[in-house]
mmCIF file of the N, C-alpha and C atoms, coordinates in Angstrom:
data_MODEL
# 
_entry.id   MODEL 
# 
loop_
_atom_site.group_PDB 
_atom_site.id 
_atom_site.type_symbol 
_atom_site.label_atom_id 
_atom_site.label_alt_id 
_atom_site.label_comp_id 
_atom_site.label_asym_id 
_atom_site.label_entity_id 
_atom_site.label_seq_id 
_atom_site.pdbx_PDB_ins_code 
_atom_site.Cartn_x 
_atom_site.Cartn_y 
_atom_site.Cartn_z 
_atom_site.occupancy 
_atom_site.B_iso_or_equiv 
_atom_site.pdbx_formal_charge 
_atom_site.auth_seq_id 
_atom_site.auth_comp_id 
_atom_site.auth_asym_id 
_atom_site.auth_atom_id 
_atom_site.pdbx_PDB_model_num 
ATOM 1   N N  . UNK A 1 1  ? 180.593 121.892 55.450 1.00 0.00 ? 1  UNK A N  1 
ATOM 2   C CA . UNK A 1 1  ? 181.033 122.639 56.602 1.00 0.00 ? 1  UNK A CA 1 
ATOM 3   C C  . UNK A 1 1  ? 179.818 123.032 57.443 1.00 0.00 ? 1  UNK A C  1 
ATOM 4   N N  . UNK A 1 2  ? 179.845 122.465 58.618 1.00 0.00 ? 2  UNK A N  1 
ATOM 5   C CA . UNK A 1 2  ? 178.995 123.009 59.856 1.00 0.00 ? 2  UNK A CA 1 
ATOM 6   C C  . UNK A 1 2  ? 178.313 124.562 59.890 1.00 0.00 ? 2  UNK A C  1 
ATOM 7   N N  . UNK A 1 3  ? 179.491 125.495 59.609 1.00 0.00 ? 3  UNK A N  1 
ATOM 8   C CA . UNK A 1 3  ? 179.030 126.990 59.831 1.00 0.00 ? 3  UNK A CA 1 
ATOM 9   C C  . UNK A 1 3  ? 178.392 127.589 58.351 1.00 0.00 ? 3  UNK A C  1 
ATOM 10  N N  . UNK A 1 4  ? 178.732 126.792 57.319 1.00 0.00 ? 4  UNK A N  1 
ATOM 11  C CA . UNK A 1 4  ? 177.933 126.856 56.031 1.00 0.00 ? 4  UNK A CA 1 
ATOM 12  C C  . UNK A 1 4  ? 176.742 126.532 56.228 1.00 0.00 ? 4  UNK A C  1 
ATOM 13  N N  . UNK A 1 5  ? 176.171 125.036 56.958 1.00 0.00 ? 5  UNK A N  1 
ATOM 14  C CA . UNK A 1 5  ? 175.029 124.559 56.610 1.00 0.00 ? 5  UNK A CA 1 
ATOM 15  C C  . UNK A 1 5  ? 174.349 125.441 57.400 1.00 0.00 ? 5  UNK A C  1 
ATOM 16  N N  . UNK A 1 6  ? 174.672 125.790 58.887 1.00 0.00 ? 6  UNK A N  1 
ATOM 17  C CA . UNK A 1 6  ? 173.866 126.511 59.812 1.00 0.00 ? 6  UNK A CA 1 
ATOM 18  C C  . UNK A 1 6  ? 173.541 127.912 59.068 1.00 0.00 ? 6  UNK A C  1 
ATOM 19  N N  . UNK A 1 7  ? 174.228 128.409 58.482 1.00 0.00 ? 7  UNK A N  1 
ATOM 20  C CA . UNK A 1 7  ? 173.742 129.646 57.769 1.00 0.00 ? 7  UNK A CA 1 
ATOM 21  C C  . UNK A 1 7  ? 172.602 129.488 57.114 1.00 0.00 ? 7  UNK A C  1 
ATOM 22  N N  . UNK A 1 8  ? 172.816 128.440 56.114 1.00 0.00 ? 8  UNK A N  1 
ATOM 23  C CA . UNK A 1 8  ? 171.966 128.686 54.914 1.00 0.00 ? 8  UNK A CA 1 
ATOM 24  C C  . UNK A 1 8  ? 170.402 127.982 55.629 1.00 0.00 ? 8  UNK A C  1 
ATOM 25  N N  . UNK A 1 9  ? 170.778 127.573 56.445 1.00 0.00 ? 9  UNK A N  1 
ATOM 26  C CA . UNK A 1 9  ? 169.157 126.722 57.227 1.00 0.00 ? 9  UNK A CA 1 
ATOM 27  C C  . UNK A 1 9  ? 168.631 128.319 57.942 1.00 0.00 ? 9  UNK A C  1 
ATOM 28  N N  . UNK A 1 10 ? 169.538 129.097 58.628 1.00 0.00 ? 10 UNK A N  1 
ATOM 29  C CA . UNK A 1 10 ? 169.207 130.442 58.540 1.00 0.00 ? 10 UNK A CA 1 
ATOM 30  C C  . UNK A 1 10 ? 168.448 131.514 57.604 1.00 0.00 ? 10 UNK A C  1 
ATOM 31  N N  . UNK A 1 11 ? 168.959 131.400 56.608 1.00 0.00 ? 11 UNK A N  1 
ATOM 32  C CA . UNK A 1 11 ? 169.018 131.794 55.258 1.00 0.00 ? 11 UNK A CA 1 
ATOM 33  C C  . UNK A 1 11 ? 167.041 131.195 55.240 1.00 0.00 ? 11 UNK A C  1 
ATOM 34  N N  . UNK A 1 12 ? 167.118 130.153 54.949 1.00 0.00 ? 12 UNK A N  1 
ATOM 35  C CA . UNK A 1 12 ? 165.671 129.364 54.556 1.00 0.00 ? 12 UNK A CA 1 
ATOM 36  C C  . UNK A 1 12 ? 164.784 129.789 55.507 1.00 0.00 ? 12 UNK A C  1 
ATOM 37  N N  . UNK A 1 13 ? 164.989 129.935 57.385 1.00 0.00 ? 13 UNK A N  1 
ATOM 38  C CA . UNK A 1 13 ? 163.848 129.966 58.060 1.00 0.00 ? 13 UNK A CA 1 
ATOM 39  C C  . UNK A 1 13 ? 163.445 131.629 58.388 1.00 0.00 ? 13 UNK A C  1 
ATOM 40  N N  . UNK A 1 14 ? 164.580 132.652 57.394 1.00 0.00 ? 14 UNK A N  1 
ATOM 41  C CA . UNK A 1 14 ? 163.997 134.109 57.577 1.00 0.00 ? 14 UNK A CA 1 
ATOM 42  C C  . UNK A 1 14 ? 162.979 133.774 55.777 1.00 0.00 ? 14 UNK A C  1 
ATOM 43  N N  . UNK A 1 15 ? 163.059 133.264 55.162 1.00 0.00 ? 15 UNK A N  1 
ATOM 44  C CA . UNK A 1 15 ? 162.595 133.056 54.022 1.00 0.00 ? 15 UNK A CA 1 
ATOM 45  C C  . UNK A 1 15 ? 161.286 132.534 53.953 1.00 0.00 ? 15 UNK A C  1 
ATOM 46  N N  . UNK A 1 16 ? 161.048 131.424 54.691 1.00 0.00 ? 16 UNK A N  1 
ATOM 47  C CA . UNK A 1 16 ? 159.333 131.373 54.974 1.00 0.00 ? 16 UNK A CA 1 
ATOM 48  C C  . UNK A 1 16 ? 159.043 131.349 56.484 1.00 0.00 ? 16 UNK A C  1 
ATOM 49  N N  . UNK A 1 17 ? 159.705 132.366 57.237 1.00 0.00 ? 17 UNK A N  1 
ATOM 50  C CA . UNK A 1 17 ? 158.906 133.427 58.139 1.00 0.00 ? 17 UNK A CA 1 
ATOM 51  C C  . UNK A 1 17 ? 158.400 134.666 57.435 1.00 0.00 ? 17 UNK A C  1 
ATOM 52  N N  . UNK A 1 18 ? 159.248 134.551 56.459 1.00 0.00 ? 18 UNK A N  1 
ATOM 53  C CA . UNK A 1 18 ? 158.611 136.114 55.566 1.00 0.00 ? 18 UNK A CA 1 
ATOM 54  C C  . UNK A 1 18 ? 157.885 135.693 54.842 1.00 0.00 ? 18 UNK A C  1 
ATOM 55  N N  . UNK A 1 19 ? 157.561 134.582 54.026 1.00 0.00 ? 19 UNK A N  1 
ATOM 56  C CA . UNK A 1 19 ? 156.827 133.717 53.618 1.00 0.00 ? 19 UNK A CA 1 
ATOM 57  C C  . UNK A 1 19 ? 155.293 134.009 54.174 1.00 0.00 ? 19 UNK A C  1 
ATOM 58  N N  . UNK A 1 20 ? 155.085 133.500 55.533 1.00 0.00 ? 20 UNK A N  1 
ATOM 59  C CA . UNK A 1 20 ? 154.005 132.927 56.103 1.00 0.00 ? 20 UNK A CA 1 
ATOM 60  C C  . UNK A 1 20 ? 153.770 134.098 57.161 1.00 0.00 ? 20 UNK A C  1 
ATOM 61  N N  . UNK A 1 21 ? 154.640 135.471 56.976 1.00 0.00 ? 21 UNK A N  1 
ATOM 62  C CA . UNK A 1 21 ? 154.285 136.746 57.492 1.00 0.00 ? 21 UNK A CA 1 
ATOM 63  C C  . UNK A 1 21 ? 153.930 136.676 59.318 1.00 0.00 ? 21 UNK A C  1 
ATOM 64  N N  . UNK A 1 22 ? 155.149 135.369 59.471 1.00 0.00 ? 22 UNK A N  1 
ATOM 65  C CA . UNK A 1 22 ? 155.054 135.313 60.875 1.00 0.00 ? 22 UNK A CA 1 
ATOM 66  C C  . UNK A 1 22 ? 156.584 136.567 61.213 1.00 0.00 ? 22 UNK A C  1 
ATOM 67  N N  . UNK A 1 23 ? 156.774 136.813 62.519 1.00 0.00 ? 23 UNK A N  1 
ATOM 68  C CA . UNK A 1 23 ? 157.749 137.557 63.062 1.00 0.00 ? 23 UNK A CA 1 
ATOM 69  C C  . UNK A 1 23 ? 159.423 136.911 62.836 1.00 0.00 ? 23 UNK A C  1 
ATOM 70  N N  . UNK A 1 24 ? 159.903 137.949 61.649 1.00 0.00 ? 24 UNK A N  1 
ATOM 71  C CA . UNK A 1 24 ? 161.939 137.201 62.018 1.00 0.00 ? 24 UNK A CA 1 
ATOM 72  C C  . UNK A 1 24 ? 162.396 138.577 62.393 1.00 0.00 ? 24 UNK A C  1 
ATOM 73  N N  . UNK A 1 25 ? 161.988 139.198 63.459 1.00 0.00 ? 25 UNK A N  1 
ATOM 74  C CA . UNK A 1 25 ? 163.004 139.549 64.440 1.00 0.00 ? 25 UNK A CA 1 
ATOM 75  C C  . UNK A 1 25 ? 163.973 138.584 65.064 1.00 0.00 ? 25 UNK A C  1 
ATOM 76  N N  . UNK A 1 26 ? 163.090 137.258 65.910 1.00 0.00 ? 26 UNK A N  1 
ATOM 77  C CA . UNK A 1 26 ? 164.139 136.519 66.530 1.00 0.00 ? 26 UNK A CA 1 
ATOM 78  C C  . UNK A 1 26 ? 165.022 136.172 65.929 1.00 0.00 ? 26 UNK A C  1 
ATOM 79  N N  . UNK A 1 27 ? 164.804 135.960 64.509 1.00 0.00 ? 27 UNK A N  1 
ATOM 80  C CA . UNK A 1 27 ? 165.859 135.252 63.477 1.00 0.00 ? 27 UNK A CA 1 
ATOM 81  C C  . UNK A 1 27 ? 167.049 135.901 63.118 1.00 0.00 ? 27 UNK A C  1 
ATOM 82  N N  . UNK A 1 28 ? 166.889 137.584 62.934 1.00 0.00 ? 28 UNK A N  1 
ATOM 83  C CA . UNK A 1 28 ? 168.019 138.167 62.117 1.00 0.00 ? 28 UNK A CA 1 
ATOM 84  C C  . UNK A 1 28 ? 169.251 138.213 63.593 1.00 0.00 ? 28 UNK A C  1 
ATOM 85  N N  . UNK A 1 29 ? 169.125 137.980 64.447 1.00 0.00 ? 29 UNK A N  1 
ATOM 86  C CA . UNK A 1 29 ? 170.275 138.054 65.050 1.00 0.00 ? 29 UNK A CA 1 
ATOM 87  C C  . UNK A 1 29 ? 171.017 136.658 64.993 1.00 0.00 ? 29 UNK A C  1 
ATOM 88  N N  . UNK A 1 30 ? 170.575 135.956 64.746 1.00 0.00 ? 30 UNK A N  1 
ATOM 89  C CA . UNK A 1 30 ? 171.162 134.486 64.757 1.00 0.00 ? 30 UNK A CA 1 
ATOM 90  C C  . UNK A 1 30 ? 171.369 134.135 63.967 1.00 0.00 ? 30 UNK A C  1 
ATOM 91  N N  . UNK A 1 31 ? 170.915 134.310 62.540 1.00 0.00 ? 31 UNK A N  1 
ATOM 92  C CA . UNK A 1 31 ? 170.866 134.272 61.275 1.00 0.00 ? 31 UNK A CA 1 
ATOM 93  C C  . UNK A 1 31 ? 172.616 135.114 60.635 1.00 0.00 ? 31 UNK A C  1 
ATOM 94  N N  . UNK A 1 32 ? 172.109 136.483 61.438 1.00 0.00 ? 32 UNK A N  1 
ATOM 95  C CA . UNK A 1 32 ? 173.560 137.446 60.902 1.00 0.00 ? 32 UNK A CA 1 
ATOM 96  C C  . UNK A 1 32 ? 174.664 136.978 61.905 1.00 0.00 ? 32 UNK A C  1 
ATOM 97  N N  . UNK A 1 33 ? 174.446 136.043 63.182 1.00 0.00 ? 33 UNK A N  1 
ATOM 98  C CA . UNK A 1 33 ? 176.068 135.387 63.926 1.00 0.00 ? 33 UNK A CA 1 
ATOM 99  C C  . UNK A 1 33 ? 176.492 134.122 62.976 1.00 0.00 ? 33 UNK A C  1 
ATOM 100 N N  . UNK A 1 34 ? 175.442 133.255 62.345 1.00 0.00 ? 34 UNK A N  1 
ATOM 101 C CA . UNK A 1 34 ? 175.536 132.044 61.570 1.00 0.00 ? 34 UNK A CA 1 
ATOM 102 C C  . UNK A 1 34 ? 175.935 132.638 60.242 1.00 0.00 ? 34 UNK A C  1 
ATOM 103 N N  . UNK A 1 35 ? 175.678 133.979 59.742 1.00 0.00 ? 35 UNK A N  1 
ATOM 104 C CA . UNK A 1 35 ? 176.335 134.429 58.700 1.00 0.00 ? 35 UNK A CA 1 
ATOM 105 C C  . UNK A 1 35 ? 177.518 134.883 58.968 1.00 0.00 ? 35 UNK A C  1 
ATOM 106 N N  . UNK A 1 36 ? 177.783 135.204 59.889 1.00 0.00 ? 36 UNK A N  1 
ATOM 107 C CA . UNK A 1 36 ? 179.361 135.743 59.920 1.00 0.00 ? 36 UNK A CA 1 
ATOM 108 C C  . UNK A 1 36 ? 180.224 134.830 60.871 1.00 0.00 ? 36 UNK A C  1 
ATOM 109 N N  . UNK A 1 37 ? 179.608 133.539 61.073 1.00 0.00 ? 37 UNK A N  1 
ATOM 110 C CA . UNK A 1 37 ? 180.345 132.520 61.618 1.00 0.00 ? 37 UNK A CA 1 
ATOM 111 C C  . UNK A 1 37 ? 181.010 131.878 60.149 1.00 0.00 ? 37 UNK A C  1 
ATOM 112 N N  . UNK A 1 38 ? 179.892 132.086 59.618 1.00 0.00 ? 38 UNK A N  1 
ATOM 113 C CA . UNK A 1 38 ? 180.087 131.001 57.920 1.00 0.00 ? 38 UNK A CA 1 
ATOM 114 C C  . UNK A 1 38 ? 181.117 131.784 57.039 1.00 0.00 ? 38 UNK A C  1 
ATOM 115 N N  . UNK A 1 39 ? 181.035 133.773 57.022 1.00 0.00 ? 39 UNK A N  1 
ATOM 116 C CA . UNK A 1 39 ? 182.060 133.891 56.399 1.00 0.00 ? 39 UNK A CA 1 
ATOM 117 C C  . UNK A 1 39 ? 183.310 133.626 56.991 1.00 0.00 ? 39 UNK A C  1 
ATOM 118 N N  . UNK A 1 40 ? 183.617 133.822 57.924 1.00 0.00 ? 40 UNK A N  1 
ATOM 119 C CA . UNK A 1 40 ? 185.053 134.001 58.985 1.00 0.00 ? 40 UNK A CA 1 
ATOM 120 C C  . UNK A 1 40 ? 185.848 132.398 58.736 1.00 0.00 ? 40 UNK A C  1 
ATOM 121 N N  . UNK A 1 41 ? 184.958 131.421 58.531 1.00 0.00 ? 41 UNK A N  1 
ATOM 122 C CA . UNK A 1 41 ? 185.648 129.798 58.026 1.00 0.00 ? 41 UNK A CA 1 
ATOM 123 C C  . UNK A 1 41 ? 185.854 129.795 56.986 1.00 0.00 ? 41 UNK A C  1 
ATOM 124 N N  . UNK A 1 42 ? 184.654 130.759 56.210 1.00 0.00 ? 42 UNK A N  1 
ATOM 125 C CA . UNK A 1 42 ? 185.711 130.703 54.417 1.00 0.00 ? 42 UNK A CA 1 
ATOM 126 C C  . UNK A 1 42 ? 186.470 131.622 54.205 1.00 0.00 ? 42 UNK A C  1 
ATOM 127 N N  . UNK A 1 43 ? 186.925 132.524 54.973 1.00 0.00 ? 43 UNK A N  1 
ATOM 128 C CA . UNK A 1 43 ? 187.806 133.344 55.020 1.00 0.00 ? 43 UNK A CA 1 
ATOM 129 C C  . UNK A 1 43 ? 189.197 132.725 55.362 1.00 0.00 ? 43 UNK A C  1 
ATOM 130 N N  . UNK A 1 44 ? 188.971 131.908 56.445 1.00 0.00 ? 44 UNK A N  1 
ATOM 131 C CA . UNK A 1 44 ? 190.270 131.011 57.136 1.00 0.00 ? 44 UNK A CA 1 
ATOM 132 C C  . UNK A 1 44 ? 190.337 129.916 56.031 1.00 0.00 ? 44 UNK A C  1 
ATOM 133 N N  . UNK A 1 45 ? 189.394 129.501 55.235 1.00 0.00 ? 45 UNK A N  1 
ATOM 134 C CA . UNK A 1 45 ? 189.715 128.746 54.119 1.00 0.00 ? 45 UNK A CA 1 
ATOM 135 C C  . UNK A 1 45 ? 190.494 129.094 52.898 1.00 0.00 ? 45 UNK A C  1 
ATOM 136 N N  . UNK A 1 46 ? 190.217 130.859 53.093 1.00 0.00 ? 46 UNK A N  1 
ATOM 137 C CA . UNK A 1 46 ? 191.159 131.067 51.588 1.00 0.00 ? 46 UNK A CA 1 
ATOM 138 C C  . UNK A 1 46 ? 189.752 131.201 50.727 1.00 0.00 ? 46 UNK A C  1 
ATOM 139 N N  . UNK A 1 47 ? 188.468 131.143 51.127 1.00 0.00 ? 47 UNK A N  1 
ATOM 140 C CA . UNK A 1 47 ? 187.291 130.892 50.353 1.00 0.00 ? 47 UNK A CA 1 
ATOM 141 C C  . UNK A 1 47 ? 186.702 132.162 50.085 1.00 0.00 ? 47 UNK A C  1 
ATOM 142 N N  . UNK A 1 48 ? 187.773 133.276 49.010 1.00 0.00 ? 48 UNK A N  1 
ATOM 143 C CA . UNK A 1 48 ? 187.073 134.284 49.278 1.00 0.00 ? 48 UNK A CA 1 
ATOM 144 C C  . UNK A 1 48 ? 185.988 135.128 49.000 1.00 0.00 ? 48 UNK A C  1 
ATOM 145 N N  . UNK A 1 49 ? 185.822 134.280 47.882 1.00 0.00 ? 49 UNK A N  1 
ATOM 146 C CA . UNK A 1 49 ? 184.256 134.601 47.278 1.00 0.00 ? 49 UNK A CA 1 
ATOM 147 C C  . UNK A 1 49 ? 182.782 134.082 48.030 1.00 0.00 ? 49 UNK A C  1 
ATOM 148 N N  . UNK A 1 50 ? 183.507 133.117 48.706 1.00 0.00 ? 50 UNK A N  1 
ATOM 149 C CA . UNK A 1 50 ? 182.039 132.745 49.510 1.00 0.00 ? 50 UNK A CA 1 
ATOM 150 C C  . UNK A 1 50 ? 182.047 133.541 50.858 1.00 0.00 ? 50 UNK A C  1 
ATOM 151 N N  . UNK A 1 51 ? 183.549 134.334 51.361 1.00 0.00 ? 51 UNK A N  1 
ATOM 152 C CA . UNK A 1 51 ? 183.032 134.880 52.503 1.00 0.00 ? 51 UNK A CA 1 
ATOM 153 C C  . UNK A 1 51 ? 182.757 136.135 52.647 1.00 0.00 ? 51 UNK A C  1 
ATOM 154 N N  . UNK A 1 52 ? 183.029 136.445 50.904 1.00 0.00 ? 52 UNK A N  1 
ATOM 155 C CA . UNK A 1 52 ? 182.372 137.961 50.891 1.00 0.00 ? 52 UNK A CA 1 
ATOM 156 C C  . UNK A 1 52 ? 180.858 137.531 50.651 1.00 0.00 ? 52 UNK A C  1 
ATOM 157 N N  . UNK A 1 53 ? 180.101 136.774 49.986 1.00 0.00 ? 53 UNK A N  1 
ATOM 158 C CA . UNK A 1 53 ? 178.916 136.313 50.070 1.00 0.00 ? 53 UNK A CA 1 
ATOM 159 C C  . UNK A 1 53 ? 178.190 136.272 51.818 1.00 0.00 ? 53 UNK A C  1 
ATOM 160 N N  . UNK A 1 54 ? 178.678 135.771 52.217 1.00 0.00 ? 54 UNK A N  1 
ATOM 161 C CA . UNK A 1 54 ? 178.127 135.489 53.581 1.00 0.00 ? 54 UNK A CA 1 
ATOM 162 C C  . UNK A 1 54 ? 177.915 136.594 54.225 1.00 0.00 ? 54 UNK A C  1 
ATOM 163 N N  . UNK A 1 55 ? 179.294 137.328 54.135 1.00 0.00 ? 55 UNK A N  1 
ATOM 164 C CA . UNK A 1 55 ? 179.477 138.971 54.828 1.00 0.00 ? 55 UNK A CA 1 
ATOM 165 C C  . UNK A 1 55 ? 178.583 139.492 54.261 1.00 0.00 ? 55 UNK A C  1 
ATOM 166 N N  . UNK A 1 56 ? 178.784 139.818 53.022 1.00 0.00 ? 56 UNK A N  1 
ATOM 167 C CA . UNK A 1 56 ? 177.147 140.376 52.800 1.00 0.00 ? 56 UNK A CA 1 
ATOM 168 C C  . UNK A 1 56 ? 176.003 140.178 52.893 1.00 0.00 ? 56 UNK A C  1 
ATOM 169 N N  . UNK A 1 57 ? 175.607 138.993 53.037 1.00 0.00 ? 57 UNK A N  1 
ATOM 170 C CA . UNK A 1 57 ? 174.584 138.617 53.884 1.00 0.00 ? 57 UNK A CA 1 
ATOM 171 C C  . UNK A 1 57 ? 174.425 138.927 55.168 1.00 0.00 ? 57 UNK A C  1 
ATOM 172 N N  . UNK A 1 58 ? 175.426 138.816 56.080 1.00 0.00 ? 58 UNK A N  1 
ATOM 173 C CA . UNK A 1 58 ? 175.415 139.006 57.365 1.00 0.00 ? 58 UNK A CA 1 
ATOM 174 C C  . UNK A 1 58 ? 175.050 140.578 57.204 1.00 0.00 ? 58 UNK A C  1 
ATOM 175 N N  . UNK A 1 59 ? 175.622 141.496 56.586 1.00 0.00 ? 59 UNK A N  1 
ATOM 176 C CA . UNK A 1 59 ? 175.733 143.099 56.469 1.00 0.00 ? 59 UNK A CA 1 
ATOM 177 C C  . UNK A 1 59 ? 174.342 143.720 56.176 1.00 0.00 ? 59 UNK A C  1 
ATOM 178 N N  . UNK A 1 60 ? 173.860 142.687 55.227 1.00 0.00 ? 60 UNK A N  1 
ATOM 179 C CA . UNK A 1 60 ? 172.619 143.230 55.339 1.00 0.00 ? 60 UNK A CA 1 
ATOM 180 C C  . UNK A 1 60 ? 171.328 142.704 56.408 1.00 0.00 ? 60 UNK A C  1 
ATOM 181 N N  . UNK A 1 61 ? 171.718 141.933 57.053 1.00 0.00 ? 61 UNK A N  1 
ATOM 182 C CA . UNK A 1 61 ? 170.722 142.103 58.477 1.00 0.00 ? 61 UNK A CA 1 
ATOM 183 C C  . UNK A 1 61 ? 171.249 142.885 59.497 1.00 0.00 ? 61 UNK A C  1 
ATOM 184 N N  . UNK A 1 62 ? 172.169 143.707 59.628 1.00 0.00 ? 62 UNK A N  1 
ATOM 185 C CA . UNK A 1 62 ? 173.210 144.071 60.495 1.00 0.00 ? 62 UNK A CA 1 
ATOM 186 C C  . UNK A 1 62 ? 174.059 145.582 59.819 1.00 0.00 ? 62 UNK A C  1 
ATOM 187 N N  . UNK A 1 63 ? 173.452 146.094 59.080 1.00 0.00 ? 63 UNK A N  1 
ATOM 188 C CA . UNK A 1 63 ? 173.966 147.087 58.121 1.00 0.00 ? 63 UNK A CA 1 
ATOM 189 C C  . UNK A 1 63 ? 174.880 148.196 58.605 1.00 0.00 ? 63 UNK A C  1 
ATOM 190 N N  . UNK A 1 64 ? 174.556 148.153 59.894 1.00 0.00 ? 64 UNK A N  1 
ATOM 191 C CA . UNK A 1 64 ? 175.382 149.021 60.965 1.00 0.00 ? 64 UNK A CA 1 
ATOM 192 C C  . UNK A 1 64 ? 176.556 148.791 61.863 1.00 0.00 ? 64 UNK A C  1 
ATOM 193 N N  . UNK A 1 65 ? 176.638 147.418 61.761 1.00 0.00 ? 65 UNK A N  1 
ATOM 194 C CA . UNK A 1 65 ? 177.698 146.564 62.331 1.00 0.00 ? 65 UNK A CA 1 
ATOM 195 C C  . UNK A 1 65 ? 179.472 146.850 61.474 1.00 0.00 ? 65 UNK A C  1 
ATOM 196 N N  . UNK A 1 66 ? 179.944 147.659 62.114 1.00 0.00 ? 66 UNK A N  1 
ATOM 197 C CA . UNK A 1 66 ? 181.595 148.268 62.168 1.00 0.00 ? 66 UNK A CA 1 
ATOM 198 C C  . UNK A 1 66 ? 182.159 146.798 61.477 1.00 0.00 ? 66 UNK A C  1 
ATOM 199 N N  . UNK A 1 67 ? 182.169 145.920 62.760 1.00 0.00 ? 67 UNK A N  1 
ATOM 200 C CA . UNK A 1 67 ? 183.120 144.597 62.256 1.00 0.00 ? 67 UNK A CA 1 
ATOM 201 C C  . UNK A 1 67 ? 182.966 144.277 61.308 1.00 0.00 ? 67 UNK A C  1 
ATOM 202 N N  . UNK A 1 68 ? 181.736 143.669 60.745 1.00 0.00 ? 68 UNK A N  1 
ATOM 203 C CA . UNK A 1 68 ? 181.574 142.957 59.470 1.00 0.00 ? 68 UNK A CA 1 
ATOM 204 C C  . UNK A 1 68 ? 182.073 143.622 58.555 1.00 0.00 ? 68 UNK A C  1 
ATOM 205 N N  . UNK A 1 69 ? 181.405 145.308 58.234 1.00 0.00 ? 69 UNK A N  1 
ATOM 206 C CA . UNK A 1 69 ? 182.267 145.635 57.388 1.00 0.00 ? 69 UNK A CA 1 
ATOM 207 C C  . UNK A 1 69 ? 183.556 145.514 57.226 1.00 0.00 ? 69 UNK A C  1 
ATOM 208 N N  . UNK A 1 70 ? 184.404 145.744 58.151 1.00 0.00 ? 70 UNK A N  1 
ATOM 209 C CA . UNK A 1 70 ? 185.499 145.290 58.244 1.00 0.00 ? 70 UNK A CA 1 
ATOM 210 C C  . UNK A 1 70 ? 185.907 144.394 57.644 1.00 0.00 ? 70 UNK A C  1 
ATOM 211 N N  . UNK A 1 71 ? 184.947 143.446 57.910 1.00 0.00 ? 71 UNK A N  1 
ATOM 212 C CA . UNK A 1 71 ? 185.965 141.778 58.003 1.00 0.00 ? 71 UNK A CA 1 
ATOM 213 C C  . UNK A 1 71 ? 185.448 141.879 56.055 1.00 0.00 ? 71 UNK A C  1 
ATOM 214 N N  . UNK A 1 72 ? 184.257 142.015 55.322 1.00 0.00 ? 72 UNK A N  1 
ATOM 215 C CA . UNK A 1 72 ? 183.912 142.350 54.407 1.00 0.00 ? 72 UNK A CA 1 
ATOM 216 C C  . UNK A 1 72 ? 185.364 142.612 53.621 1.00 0.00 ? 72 UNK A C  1 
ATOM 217 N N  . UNK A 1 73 ? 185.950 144.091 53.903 1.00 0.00 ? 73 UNK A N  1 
ATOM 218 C CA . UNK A 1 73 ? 186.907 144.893 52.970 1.00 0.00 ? 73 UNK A CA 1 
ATOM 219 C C  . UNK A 1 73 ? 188.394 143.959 52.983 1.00 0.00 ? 73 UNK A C  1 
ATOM 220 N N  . UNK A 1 74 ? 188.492 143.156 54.188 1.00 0.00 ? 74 UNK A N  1 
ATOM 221 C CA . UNK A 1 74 ? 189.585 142.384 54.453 1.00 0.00 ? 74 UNK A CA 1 
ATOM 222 C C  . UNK A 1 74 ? 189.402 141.210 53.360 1.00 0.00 ? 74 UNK A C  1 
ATOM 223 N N  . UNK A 1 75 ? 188.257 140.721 53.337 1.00 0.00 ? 75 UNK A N  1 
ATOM 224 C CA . UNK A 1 75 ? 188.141 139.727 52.251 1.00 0.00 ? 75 UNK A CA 1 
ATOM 225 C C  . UNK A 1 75 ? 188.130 139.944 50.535 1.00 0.00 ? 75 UNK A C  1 
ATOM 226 N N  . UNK A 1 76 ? 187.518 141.337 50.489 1.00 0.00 ? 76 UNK A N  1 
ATOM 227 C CA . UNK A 1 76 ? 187.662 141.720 49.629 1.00 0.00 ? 76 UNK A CA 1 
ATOM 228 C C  . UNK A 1 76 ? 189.195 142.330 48.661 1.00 0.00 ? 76 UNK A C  1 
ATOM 229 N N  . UNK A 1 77 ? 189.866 142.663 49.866 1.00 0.00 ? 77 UNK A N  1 
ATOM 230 C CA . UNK A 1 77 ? 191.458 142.889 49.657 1.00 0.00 ? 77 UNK A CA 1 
ATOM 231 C C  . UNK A 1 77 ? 192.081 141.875 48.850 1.00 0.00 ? 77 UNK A C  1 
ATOM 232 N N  . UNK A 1 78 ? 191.734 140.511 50.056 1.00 0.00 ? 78 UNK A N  1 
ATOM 233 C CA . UNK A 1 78 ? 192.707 139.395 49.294 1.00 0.00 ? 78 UNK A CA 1 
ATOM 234 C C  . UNK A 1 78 ? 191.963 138.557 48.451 1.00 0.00 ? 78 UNK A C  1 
ATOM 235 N N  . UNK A 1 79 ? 190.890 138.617 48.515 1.00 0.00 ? 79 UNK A N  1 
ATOM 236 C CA . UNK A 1 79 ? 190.476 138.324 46.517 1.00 0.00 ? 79 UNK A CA 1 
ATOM 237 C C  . UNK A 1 79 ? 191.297 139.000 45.644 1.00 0.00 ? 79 UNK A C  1 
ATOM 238 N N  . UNK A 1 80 ? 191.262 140.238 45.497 1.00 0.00 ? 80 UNK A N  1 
ATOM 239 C CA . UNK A 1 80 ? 192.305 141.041 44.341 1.00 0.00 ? 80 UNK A CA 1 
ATOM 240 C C  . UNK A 1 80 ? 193.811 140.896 45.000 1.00 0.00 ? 80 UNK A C  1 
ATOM 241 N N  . UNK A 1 81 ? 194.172 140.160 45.773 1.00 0.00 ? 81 UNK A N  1 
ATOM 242 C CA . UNK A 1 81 ? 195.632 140.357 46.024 1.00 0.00 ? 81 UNK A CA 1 
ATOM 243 C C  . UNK A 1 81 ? 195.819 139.390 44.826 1.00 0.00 ? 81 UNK A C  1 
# 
């Protein structure tokens, strides 16, 4: 899946920017839309363990962000449904 791979290539280039102690400011905003692009398709997949993964990923570059949590507790619902 497209919005999977773009995440996790996300995922890798905040990883050696922190690495090589260059600047991921630019990154965490694009990084946390490619994370919560990636959960919201495994969510529409029924994928709900991977889109609470993602959400939390996304949540923690974004820790303040209303929606995600949101979308987070929604996924988390229908896992235990």
């Amino acid at each position: 899946d497209q919005a999977e791979m773009l995440a996790d290539h996300y995922v890798n280039a905040l990883e050696y920017a922190g690495a090589t102690g260059d600047d991921q400011r630019d990154l965490f905003e694009r990084a946390g839309t490619a994370m919560r692009n990636a959960g919201d398709r495994a969510a529409a997949l029924a994928a709900y363990p991977t889109a609470v993964r993602f959400y939390e990923a996304a949540l923690a570059l974004s820790p303040d962000d209303p929606q995600l949590l949101l979308r987070l507790g929604r996924v988390r619902f229908s896992a235990d449904s």
